[in-house]
C-alpha positions as CSV (number, residue, x, y, z in Angstrom):
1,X,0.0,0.0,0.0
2,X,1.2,3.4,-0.6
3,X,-0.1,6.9,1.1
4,X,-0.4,9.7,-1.9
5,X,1.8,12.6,-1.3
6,X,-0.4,15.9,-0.5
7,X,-0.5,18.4,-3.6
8,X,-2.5,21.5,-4.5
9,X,-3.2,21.5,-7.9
10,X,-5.9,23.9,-9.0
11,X,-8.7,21.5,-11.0
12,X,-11.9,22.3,-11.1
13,X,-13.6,20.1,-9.0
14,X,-17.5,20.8,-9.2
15,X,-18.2,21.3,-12.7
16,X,-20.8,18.5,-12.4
17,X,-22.4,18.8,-9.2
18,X,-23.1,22.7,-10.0
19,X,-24.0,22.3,-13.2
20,X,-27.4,21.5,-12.1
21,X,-27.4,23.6,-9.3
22,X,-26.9,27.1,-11.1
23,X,-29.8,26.5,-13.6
24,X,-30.6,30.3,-14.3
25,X,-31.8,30.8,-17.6
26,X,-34.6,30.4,-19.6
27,X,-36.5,27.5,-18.6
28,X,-40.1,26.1,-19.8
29,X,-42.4,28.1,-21.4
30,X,-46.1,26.6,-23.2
31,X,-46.9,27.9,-26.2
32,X,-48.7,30.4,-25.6
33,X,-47.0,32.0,-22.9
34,X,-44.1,34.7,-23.3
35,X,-42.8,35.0,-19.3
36,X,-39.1,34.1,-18.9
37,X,-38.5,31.3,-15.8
38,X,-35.8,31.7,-14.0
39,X,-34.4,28.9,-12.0
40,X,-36.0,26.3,-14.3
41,X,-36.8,23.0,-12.1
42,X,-37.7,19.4,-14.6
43,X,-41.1,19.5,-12.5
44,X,-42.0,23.1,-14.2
45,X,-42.3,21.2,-17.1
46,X,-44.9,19.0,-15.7
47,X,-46.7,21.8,-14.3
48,X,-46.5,23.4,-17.7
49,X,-48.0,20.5,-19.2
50,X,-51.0,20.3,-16.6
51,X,-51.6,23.7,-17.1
52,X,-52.3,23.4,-20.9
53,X,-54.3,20.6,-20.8
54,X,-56.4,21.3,-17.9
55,X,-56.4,25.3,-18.7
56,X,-56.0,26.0,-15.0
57,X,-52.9,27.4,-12.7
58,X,-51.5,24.4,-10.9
59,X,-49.6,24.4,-7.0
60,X,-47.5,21.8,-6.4
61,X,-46.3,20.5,-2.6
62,X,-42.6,21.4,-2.0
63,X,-41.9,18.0,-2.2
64,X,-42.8,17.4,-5.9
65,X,-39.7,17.7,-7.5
66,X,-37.7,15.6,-10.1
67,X,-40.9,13.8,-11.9
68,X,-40.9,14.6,-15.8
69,X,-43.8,14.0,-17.7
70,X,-42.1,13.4,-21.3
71,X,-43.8,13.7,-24.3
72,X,-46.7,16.0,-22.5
73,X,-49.7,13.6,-22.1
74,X,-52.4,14.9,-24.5
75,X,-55.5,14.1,-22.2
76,X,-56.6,14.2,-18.7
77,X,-57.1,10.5,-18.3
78,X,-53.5,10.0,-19.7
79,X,-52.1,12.6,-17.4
80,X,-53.6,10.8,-14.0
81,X,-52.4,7.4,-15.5
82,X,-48.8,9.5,-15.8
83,X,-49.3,10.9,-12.2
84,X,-50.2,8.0,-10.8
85,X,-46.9,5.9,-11.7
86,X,-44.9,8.7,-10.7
87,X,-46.3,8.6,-7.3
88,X,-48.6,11.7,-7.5
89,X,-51.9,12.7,-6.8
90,X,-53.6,15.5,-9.0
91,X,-56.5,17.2,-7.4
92,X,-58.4,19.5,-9.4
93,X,-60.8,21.9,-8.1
94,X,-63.1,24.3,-9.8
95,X,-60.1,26.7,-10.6
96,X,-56.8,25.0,-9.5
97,X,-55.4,22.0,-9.6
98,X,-52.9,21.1,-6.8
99,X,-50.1,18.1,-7.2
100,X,-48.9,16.4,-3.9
101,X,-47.6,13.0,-3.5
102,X,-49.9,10.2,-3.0
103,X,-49.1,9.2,0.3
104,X,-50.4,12.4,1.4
105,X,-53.7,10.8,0.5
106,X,-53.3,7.4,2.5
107,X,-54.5,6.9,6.2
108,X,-51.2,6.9,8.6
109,X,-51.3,5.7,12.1
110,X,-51.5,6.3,15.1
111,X,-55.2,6.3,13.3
112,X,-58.7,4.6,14.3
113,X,-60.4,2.4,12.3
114,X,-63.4,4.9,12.6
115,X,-60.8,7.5,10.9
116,X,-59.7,5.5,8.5
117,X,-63.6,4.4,8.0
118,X,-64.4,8.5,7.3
119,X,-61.9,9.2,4.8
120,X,-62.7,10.9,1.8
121,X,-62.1,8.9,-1.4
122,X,-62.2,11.8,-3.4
123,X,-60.2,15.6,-2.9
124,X,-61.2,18.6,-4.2
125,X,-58.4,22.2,-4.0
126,X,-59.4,25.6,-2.9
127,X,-57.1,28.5,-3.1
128,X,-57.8,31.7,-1.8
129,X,-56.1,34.2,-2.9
130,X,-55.5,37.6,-0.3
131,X,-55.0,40.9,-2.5
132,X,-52.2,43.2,-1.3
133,X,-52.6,45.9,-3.8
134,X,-50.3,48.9,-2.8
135,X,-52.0,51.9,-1.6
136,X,-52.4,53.3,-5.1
137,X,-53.1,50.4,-6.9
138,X,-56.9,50.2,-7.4
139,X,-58.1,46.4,-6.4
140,X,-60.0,46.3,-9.8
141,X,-56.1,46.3,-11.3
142,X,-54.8,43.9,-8.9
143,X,-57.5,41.4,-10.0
144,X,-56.8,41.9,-13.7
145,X,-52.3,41.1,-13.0
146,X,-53.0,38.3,-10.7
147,X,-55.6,37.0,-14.0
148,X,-52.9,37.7,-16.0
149,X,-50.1,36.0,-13.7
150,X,-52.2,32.8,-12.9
151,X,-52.4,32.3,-16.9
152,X,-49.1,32.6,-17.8
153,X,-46.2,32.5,-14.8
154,X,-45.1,30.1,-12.2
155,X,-47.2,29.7,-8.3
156,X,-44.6,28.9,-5.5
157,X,-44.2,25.5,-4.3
158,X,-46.5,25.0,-0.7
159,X,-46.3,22.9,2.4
160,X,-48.8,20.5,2.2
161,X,-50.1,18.4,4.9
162,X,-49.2,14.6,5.5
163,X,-52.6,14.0,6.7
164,X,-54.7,15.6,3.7
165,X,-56.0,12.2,3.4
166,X,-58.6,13.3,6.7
167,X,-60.3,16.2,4.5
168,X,-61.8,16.3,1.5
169,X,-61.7,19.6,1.0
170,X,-58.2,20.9,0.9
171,X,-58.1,25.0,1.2
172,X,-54.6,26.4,0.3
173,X,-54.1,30.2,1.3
174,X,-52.0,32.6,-0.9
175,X,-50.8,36.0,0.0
176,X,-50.2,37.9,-3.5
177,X,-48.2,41.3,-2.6
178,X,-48.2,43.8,-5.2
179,X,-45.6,46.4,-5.6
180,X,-45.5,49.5,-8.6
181,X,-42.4,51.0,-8.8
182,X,-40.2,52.9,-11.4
183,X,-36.6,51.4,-11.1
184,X,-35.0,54.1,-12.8
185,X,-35.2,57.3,-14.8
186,X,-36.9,56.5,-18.2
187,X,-38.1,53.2,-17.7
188,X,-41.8,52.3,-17.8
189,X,-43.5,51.7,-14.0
190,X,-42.7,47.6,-12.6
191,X,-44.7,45.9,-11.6
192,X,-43.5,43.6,-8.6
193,X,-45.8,40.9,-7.4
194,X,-44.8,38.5,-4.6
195,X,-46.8,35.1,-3.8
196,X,-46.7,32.8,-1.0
197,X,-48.4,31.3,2.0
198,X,-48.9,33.5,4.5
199,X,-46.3,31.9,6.8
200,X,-43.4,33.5,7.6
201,X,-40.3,31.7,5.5
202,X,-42.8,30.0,3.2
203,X,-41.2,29.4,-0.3
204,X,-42.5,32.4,-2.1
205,X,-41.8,33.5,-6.1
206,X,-41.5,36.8,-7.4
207,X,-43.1,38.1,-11.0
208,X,-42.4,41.2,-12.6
209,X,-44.2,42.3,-15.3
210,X,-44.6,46.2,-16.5
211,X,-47.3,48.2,-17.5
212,X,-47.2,49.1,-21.4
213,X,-49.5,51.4,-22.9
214,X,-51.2,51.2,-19.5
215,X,-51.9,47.6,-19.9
216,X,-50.0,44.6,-17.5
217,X,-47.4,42.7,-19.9
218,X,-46.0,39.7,-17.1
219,X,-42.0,39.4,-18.0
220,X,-40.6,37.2,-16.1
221,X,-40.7,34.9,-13.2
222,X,-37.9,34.1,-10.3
223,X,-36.6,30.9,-8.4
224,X,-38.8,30.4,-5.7
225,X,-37.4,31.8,-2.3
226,X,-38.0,32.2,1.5
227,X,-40.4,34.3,2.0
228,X,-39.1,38.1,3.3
229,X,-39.4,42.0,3.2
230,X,-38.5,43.3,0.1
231,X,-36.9,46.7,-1.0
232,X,-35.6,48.4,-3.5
233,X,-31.9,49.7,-3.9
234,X,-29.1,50.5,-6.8
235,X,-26.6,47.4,-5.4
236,X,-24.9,47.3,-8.7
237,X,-24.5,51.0,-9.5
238,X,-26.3,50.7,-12.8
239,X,-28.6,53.5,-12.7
240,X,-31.2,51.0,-12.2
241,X,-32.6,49.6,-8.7
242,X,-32.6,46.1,-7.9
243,X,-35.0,43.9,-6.0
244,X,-33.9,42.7,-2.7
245,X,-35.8,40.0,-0.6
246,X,-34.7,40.1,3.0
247,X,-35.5,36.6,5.8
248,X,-34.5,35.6,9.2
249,X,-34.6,32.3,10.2
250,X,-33.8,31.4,13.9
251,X,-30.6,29.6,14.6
252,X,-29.6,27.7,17.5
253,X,-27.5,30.7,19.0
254,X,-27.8,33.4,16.1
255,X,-30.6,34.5,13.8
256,X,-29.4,33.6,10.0
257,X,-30.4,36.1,8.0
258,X,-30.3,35.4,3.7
259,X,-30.5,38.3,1.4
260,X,-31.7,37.5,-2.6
261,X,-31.8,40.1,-5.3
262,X,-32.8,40.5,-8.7
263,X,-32.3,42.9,-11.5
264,X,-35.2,44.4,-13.7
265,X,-33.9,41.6,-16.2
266,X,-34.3,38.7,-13.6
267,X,-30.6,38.2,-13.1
268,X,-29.9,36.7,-9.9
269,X,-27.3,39.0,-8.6
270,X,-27.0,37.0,-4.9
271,X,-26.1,33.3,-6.3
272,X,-22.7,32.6,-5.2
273,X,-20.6,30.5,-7.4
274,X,-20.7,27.7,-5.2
275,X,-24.7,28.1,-4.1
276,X,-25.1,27.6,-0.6
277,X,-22.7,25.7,2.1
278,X,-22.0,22.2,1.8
279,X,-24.6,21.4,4.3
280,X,-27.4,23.2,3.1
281,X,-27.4,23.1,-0.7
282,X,-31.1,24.7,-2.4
283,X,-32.9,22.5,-4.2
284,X,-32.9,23.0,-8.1
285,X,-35.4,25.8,-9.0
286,X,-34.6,27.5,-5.9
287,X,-32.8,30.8,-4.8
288,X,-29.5,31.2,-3.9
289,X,-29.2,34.0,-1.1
290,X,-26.3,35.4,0.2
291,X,-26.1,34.4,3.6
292,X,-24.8,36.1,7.2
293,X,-25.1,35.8,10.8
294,X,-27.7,37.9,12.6
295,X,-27.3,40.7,10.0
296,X,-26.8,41.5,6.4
297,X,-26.1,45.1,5.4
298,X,-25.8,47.0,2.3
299,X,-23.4,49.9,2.3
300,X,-24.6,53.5,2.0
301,X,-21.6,54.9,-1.0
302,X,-24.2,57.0,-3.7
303,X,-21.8,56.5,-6.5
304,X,-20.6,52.9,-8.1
305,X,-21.5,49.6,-7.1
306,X,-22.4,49.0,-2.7
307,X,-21.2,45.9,-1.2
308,X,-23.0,43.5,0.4
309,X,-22.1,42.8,4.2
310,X,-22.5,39.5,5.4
311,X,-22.8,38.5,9.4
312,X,-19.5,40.3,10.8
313,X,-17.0,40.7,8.6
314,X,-17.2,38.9,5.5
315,X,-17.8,41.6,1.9
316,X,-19.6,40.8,-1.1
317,X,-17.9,42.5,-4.0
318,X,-20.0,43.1,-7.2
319,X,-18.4,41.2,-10.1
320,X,-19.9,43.0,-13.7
321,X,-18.4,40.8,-15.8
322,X,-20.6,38.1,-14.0
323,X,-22.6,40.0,-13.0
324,X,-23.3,39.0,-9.9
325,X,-22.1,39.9,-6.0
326,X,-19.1,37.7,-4.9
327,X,-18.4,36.6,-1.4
328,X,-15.1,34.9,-0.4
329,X,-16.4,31.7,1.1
330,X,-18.6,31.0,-1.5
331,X,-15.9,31.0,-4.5
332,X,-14.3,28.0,-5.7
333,X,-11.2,28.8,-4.4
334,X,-12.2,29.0,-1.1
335,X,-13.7,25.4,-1.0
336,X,-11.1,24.0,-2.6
337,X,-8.7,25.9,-0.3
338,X,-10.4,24.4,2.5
339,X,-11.0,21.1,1.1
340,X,-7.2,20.7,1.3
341,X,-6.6,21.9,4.7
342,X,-8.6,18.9,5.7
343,X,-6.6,16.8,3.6
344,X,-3.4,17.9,4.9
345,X,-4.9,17.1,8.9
346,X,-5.8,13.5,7.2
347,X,-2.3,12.8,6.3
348,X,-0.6,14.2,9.3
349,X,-3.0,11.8,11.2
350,X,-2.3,9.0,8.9
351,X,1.5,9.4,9.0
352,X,0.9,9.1,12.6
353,X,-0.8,5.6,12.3
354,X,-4.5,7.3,13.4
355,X,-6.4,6.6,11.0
356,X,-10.3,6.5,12.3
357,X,-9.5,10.3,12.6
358,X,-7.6,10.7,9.3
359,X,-10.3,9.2,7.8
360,X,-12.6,11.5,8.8
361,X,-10.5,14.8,7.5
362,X,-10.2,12.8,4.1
363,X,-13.8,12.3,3.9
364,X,-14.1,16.5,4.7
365,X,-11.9,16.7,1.5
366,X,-13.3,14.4,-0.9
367,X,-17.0,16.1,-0.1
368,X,-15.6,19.4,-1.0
369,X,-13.7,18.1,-3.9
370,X,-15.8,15.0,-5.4
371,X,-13.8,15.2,-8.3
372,X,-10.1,14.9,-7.0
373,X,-8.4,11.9,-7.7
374,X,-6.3,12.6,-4.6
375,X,-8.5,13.0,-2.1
376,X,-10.9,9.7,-2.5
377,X,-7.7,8.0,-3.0
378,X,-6.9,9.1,0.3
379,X,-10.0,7.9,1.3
380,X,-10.1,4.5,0.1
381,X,-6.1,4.2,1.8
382,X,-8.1,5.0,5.3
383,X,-11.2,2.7,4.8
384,X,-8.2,0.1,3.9
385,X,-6.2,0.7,6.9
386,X,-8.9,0.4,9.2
387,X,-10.0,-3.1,7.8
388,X,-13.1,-1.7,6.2
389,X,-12.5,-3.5,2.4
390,X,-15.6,-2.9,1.1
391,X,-15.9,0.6,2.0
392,X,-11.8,0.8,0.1
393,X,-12.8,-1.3,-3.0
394,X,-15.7,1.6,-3.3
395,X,-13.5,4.3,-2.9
396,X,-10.6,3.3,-4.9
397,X,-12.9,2.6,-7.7
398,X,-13.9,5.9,-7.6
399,X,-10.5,7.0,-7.8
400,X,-9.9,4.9,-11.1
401,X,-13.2,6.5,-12.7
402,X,-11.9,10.1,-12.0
403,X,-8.1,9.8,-13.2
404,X,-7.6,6.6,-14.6
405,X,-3.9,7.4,-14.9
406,X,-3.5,7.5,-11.4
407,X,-1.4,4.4,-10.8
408,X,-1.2,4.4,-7.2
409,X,-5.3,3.8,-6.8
410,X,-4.6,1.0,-8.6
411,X,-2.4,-0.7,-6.5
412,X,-4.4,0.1,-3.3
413,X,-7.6,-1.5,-5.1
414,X,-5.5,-4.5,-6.2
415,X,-4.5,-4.9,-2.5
416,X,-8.3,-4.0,-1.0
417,X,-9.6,-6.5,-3.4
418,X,-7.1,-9.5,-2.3
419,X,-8.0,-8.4,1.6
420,X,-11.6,-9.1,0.5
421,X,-12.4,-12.6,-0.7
422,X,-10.9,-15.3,-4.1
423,X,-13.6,-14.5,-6.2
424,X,-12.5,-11.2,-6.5
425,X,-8.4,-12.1,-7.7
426,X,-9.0,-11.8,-11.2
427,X,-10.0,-8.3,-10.4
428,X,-6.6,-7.8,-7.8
429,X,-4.6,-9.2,-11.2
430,X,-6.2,-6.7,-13.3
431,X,-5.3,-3.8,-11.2
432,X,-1.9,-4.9,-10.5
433,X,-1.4,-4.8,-14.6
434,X,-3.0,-1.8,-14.5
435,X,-0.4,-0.1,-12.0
436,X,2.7,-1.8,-13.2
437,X,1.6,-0.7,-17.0
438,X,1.0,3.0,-15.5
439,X,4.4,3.0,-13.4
440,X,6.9,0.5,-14.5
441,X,9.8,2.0,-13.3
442,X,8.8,2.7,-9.9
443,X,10.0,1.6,-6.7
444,X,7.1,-0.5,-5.5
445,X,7.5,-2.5,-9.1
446,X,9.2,-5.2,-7.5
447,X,7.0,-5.5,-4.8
448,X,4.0,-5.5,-7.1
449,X,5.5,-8.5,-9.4
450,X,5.4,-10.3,-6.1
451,X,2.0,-9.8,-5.2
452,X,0.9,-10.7,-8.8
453,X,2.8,-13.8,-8.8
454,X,1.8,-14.7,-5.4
455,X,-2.4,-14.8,-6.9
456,X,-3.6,-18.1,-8.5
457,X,-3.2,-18.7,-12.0
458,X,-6.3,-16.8,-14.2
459,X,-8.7,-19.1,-15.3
């Protein structure tokens, strides 16, 4: 077995994993509908579908997410047949249709037989929908943009209720915020409407549309979001304010505060290029907010682009050729930078024959860096070390997949697979090759020869 020497090349570790993450262009749009999504999610192209064949705005619970509906089913019976596989439950109601999963349908204990005996076997949706016109904003108006949004733009995702199975009438309330504004000198009057449960930190979704020839035209729609107060502020020094949607959430010892912002485009100018932390990752089609301890600020310079203040001490820095705010632990560099700290620890532990706690600062790397050779190497040497085979032979696969011209991985799988049973040799032999035809020349050459000799003949 052999221990990889610590390096720091600079490779670009998450390609993959972000490339789903920082889905923020155009997304699905029917065809008769001309708003831009932002933050496209595969289930908007279910809801999409719904939509145009049942002609009415659908919800879906939160936890409708990765179901794909492909080609569009071209009738209602078709569509439940397509649901129903896919673990979904449709309920349509007199002028929305709400998607949930099916178990949210089905009688869960603790539960009586007498319960169970009064359940509804069929659902029907209400929404009601509370106006929030702006003090100048005539209701008649409001009516006719929320019309207009429910036809053509995305609702936010809800929290539904595990136990909808108990009512047959399911009532889902929406809050729908309206806010006119003129974002800068010459530009026609926004729009900016803001839908969600009433609940605080319920996702929510922003459309902006803008009034043209006095009419409502609905531009675009945003990632869905916690629910916050919004303002209205020149981050980027453009000439042009942004939208900024401010929310607390409650820690354990501090209040964590997000901060998301949008430009009159529907830029997101808050995702990070790493979105989120490594524990706490949005979902796809949600917002990326920057995120601080107990405060975020926004500083108060009138000329040029502010920076963004997160928690104590830690400055977002607007980026125009990105366009988009950068903050230092979010960036690449930083995670990577971090991700080999850890691995340095591993090896000083490992080097030290402690390897239960090595293999925990190599597991810290490989998570930041799921794409470095290196690191699961490292991983797959500790798994080995500690007798855990199976857990090595996983590893050290994984190693071969990401640089299969990394000849020491093979020689720790060759050895990981002997540890584990006969039936695996052929495999030991094969790796062995493999590492002898990747380093010839190298010291452990010898040693390998012996090992390969020392396996039963192939059959």
């Amino acid at each position: 077995m052999n221990l990889n020497q610590f390096s720091r090349e600079a490779i670009f570790y998450l390609a993959v994993l972000m490339s789903t993450l920082l889905v923020t262009g155009r997304g699905v749009q029917g065809a008769s509908r001309e708003v831009e999504h932002f933050g496209a999610a595969p289930v908007d192209e279910l809801v999409d579908c719904i939509h145009r064949v049942y002609g009415k705005p659908v919800i879906h619970d939160l936890m409708v997410r990765d179901v794909i509906a492909r080609p569009c089913p071209s009738s209602k019976e078709l569509i439940a047949e397509a649901m129903k596989a896919n673990g979904l439950l449709l309920v349509e109601g007199q002028e929305w249709i709400f998607l949930a999963p099916a178990n949210y349908f089905v009688p869960k204990p603790p539960y009586s037989r007498e319960e169970a005996a009064r359940a509804p076997k069929q659902h029907s949706i209400n929404v009601e929908t509370h106006l929030e016109p702006a003090q100048e904003m005539p209701e008649v108006q409001a009516k006719d943009i929320l019309n207009t949004i429910k036809r053509e733009a995305r609702m936010p995702p809800i929290f539904g209720s595990i136990d909808s199975w108990k009512t047959e009438k399911l009532v889902i309330t929406l809050s729908v915020r309206f806010f006119p504004i003129r974002l800068g000198e010459g530009l026609p009057e926004s729009v900016v409407t803001i839908i969600n449960e009433p609940s605080d930190l319920r996702p929510a979704r922003l459309i902006y549309g803008e009034l043209q020839g006095g009419k409502y035209k609905a531009l675009w729609d945003s990632p869905w979001f916690k629910s916050g107060s919004i303002e209205f502020v020149d981050v980027n020094g453009d000439g042009e304010k942004e939208i900024l949607i401010r929310s607390e959430t409650a820690g354990a010892n501090s209040v964590n505060v997000g901060l998301v912002v949008f430009d009159r485009k529907g830029r997101e100018l808050s995702r990070q290029e790493l979105c989120g932390s490594l524990d706490s990752v949005p979902p796809v089609g949600a917002a990326c907010p920057i995120t601080g301890a107990n405060e975020i600020s926004v500083t108060e310079n009138l000329d040029g682009p502010k920076q963004i203040v997160a928690g104590d001490s830690e400055v977002c820095v607007y980026q125009p050729e990105k366009v988009v705010f950068m903050c230092p632990s979010q960036t690449r560099a930083f995670i990577l930078g971090i991700a080999a700290q850890s691995n340095e620890k591993g090896l000083r532990q490992a080097r030290k024959g402690d390897y239960q706690t090595a293999l925990t600062y190599f597991l810290g790397a490989a998570g930041r860096a799921p794409d470095n050779a290196e690191f699961a190497n490292n991983v797959g040497f500790a798994y080995y070390k500690l007798g855990d085979y199976d857990n090595a032979v996983t590893w050290l696969y994984k190693t071969t997949e990401i640089d299969p011209n990394r000849a020491v991985a093979y020689l720790n799988l060759g050895d990981a697979l002997v540890k584990l049973n006969q039936h695996r040799e052929p495999h030991a032999r094969e790796a062995y090759k493999k590492y002898l035809e990747l380093a010839p020349d190298s010291k452990l050459a010898p040693e390998v020869k012996k090992k390969l000799a020392a396996l039963p003949p192939s059959r």
